[in-house]
N, CA, C and O atoms as a printed pandas DataFrame, in Angstrom:
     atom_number atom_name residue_name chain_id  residue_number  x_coord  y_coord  z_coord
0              1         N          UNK        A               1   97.075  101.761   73.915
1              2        CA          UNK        A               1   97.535  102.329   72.669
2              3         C          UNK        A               1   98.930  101.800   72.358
3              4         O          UNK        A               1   99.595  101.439   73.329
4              5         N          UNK        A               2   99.497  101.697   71.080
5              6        CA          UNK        A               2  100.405  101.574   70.501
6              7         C          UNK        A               2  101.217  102.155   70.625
7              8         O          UNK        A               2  100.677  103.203   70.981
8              9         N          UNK        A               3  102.621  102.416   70.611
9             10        CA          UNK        A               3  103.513  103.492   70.666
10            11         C          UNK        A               3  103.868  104.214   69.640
11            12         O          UNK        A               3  104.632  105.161   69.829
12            13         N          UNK        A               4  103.250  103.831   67.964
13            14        CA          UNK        A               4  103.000  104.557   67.169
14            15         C          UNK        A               4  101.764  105.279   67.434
15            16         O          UNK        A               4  101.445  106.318   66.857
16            17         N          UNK        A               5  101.233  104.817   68.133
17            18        CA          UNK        A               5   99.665  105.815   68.135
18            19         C          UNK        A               5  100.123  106.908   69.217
19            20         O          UNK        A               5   99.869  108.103   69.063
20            21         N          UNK        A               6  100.660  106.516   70.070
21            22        CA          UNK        A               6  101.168  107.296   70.940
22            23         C          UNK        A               6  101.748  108.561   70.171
23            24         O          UNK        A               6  101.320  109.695   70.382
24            25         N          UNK        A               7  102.465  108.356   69.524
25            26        CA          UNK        A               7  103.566  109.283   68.771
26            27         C          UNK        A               7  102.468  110.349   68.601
27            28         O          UNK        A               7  102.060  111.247   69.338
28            29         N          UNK        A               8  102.134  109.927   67.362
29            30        CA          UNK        A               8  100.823  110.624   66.570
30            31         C          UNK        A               8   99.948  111.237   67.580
31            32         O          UNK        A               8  100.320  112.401   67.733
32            33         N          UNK        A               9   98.996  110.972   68.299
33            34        CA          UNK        A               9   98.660  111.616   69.379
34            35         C          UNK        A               9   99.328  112.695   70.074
35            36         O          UNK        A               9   98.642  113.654   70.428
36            37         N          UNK        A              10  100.753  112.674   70.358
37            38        CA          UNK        A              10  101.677  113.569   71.042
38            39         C          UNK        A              10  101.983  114.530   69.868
39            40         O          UNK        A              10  102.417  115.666   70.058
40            41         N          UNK        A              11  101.768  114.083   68.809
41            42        CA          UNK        A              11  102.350  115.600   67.638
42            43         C          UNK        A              11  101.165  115.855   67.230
43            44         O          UNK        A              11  101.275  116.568   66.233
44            45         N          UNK        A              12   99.693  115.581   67.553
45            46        CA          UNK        A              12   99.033  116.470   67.318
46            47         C          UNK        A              12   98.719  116.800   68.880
47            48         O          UNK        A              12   97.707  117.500   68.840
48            49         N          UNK        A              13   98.983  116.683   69.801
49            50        CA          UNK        A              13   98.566  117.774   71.058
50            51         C          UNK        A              13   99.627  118.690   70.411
51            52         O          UNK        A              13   99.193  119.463   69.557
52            53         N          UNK        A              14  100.898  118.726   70.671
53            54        CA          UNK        A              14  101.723  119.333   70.232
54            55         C          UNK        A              14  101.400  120.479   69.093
55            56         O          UNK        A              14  101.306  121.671   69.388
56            57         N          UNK        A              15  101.286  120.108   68.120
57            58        CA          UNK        A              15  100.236  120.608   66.862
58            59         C          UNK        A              15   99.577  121.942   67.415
59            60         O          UNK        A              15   99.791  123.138   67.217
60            61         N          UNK        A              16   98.504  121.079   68.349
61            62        CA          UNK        A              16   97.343  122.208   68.842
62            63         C          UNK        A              16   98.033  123.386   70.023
63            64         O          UNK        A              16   97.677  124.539   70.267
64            65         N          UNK        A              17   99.255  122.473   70.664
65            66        CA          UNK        A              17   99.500  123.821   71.051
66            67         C          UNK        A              17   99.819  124.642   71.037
67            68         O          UNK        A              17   99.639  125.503   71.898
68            69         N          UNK        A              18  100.740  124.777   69.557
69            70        CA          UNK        A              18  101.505  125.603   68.795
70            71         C          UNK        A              18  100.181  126.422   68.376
71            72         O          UNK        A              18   99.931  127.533   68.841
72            73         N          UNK        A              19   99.506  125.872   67.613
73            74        CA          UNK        A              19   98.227  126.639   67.305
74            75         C          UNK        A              19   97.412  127.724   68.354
75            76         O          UNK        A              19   96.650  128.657   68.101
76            77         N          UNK        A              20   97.997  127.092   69.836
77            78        CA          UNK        A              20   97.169  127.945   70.856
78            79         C          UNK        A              20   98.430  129.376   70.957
79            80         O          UNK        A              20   98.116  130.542   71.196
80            81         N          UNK        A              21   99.809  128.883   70.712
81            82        CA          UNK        A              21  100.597  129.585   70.996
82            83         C          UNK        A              21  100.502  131.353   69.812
83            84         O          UNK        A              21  100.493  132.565   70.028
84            85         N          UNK        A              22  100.447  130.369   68.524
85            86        CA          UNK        A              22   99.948  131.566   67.228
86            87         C          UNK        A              22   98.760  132.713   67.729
87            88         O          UNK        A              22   98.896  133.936   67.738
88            89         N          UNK        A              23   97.778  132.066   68.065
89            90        CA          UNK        A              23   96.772  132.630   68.577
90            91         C          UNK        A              23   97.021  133.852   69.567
91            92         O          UNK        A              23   96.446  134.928   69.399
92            93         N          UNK        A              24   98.009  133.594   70.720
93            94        CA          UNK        A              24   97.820  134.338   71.999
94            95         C          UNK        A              24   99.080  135.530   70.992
95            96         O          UNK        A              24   98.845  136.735   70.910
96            97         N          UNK        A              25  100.103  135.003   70.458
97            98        CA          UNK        A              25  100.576  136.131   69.779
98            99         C          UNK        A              25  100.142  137.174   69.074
99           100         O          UNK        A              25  100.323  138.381   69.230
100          101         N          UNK        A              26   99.360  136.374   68.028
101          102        CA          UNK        A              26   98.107  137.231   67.248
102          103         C          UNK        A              26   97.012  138.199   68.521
103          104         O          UNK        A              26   96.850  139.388   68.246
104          105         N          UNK        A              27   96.563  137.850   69.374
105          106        CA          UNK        A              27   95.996  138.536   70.559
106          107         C          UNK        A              27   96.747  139.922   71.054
107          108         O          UNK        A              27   96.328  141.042   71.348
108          109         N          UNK        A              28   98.146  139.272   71.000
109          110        CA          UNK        A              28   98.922  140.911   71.929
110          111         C          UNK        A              28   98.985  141.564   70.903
111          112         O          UNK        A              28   98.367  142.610   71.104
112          113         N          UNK        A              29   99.624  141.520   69.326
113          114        CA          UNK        A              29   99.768  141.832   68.291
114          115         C          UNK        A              29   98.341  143.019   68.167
115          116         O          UNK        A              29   98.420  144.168   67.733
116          117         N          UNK        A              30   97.155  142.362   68.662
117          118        CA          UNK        A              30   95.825  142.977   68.488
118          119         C          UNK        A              30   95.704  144.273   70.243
119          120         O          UNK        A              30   95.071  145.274   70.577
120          121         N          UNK        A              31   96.253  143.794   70.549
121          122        CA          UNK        A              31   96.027  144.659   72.305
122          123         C          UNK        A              31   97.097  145.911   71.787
123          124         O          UNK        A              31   97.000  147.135   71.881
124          125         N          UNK        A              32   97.979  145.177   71.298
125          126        CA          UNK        A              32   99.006  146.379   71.024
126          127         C          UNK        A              32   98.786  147.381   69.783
127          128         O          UNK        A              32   99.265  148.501   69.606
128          129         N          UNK        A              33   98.264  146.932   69.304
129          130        CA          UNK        A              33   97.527  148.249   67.881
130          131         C          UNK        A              33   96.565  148.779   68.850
131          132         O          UNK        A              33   96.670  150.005   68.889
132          133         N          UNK        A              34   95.809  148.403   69.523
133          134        CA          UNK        A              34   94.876  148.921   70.183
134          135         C          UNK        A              34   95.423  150.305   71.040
135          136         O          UNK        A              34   94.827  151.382   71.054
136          137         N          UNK        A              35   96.624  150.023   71.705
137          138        CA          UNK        A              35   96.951  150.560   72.645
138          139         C          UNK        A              35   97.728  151.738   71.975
139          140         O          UNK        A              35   98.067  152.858   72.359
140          141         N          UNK        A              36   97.854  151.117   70.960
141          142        CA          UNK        A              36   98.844  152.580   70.098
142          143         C          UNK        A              36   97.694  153.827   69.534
143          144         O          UNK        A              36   97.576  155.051   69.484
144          145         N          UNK        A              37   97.133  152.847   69.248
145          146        CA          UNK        A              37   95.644  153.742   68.530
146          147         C          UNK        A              37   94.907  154.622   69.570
147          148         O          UNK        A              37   94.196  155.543   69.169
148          149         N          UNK        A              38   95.108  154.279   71.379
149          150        CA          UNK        A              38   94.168  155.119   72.100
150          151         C          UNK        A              38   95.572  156.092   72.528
151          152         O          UNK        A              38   95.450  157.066   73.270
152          153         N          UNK        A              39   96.808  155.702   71.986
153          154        CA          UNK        A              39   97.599  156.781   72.750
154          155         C          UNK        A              39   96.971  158.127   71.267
155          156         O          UNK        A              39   96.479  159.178   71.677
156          157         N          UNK        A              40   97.058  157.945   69.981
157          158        CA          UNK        A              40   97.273  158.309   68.707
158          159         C          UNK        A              40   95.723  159.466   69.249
159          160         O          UNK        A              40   95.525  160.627   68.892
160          161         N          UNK        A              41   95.184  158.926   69.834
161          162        CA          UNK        A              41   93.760  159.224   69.671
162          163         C          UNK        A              41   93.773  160.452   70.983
163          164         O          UNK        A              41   92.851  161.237   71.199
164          165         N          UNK        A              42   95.017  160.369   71.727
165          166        CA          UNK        A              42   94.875  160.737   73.276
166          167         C          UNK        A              42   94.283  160.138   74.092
167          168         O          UNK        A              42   94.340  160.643   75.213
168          169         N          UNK        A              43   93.671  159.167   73.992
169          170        CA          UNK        A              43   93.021  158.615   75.132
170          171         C          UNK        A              43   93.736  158.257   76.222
171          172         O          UNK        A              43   93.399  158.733   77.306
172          173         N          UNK        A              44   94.759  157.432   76.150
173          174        CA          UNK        A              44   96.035  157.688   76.806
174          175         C          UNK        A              44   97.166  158.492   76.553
175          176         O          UNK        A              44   97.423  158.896   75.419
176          177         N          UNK        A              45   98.020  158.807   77.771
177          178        CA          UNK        A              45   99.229  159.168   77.324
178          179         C          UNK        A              45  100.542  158.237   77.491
179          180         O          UNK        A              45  100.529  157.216   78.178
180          181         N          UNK        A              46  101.720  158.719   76.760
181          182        CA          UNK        A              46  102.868  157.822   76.357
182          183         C          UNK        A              46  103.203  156.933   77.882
183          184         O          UNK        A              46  103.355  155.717   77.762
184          185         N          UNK        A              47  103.287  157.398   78.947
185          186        CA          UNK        A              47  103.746  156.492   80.376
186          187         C          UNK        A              47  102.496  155.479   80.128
187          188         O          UNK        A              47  102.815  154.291   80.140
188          189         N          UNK        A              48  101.680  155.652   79.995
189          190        CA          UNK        A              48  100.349  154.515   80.258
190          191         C          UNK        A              48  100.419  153.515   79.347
191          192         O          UNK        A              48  100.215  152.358   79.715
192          193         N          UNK        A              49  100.795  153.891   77.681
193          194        CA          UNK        A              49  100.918  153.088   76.930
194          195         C          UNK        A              49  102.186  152.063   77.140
195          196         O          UNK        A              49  102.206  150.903   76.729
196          197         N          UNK        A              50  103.207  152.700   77.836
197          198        CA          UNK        A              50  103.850  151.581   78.177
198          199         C          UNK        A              50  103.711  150.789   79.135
199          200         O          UNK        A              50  104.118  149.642   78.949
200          201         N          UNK        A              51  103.273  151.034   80.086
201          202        CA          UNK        A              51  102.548  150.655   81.317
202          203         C          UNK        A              51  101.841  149.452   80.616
203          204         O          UNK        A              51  102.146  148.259   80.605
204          205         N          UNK        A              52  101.006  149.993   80.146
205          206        CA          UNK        A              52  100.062  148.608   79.183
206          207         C          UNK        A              52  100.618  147.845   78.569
207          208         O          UNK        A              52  100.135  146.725   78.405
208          209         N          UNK        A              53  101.739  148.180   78.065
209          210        CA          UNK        A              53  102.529  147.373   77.244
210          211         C          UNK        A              53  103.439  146.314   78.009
211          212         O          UNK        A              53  103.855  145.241   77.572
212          213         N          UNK        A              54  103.658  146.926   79.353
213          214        CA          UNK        A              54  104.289  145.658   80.222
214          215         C          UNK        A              54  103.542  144.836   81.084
215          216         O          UNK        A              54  103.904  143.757   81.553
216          217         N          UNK        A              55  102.368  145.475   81.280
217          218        CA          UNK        A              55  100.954  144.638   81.758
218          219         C          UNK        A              55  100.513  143.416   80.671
219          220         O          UNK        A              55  100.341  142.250   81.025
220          221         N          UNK        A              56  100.400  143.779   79.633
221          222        CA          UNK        A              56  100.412  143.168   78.438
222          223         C          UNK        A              56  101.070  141.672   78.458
223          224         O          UNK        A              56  100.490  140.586   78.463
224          225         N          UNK        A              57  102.706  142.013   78.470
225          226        CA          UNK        A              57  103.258  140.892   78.310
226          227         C          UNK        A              57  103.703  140.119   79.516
227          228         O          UNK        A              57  104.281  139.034   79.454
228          229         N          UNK        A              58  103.349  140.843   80.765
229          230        CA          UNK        A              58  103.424  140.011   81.545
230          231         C          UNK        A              58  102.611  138.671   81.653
231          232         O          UNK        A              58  102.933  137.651   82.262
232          233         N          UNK        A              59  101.292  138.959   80.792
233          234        CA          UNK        A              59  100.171  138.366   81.240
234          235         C          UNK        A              59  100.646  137.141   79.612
235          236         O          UNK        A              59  100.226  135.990   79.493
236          237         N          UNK        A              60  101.274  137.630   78.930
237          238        CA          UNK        A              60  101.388  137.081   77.367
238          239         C          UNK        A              60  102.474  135.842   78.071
239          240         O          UNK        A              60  102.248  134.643   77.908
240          241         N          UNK        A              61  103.499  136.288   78.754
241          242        CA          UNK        A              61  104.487  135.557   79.272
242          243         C          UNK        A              61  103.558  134.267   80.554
243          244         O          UNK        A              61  103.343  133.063   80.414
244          245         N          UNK        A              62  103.404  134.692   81.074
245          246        CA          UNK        A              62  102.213  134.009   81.708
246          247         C          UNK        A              62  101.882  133.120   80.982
247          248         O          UNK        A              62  102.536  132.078   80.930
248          249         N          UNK        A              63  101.160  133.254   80.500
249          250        CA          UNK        A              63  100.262  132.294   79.778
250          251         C          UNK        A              63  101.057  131.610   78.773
251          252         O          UNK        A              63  100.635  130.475   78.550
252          253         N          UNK        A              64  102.165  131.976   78.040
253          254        CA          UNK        A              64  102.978  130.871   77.672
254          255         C          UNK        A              64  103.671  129.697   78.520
255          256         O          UNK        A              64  103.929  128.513   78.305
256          257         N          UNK        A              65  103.855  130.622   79.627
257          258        CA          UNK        A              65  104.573  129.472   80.882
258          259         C          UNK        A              65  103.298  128.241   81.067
259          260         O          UNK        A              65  103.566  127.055   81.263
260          261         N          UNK        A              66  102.356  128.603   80.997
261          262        CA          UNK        A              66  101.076  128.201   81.518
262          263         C          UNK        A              66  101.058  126.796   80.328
263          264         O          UNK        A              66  101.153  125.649   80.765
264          265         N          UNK        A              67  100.934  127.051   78.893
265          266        CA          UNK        A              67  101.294  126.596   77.924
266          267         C          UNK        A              67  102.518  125.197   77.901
267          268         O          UNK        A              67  102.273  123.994   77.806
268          269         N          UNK        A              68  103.608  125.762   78.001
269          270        CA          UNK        A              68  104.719  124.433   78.744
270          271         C          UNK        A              68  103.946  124.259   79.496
271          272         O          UNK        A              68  103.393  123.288   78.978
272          273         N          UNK        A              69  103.451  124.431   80.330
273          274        CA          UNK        A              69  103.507  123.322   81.305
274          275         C          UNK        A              69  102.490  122.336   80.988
275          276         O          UNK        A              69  102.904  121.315   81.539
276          277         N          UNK        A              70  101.307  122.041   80.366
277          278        CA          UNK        A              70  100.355  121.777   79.895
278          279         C          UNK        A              70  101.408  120.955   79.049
279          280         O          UNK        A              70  101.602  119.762   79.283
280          281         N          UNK        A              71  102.092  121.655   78.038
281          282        CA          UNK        A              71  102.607  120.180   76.923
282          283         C          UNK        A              71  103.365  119.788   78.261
283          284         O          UNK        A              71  102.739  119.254   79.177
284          285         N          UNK        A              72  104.079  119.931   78.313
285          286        CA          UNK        A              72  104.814  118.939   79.374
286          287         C          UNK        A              72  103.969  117.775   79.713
287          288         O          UNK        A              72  104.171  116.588   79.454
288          289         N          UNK        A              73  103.328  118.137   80.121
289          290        CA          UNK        A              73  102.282  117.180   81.646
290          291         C          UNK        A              73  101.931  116.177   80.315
291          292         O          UNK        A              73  102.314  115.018   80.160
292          293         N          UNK        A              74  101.074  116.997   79.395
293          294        CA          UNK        A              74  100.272  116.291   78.012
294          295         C          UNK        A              74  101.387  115.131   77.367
295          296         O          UNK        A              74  101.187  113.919   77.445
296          297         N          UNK        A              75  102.234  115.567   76.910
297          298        CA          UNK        A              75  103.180  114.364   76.686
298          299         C          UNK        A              75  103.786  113.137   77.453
299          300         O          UNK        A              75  104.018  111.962   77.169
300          301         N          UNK        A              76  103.945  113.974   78.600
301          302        CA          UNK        A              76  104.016  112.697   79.273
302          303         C          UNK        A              76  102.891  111.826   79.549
303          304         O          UNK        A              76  102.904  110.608   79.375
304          305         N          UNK        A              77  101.864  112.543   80.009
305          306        CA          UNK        A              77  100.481  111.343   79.878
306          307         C          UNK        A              77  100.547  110.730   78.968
307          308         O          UNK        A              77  100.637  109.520   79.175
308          309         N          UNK        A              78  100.541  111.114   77.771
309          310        CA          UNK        A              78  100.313  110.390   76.069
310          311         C          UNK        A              78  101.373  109.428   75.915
311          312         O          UNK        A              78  101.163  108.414   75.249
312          313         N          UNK        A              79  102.622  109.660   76.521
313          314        CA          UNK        A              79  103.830  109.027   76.030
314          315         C          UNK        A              79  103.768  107.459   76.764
315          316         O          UNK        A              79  103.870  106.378   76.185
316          317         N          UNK        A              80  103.476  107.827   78.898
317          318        CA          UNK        A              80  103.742  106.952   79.351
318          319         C          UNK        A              80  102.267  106.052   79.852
319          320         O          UNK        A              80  102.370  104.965   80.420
């Protein structure tokens, strides 16, 4: 490949992973109405909902780390 093709290639992985990144936000965004709605409902109570709420983003944080590292690796394959 070219090193213009290269480029292009690297800003659309890039691209897609921003797109994966929107997604997993939109996901907690969705866990977390959820979680408000079973406290609202009683299903849980207030300690649990936060509980969930740091279970939540541990796993949200996670998986962004998970994310870098993937572009990382991805760009450099593409680049070199």
């Amino acid at each position: 490949m070219t090193g213009e093709t290269r480029e292009r290639v690297a800003k659309i992985a890039k691209q897609k992973l921003e797109d994966a990144r929107v997604s997993l936000r939109k996901e907690r965004e969705d866990a977390w109405n959820a979680i408000q709605t079973a406290e609202k409902n009683g299903e849980i109570n207030e300690d649990e909902k936060f509980r969930h709420k740091d279970e939540m983003q541990k796993m949200i944080d996670e998986a962004n780390k998970k994310l870098d590292e993937i572009e990382k690796r991805k760009e450099e394959e593409i680049l070199n």
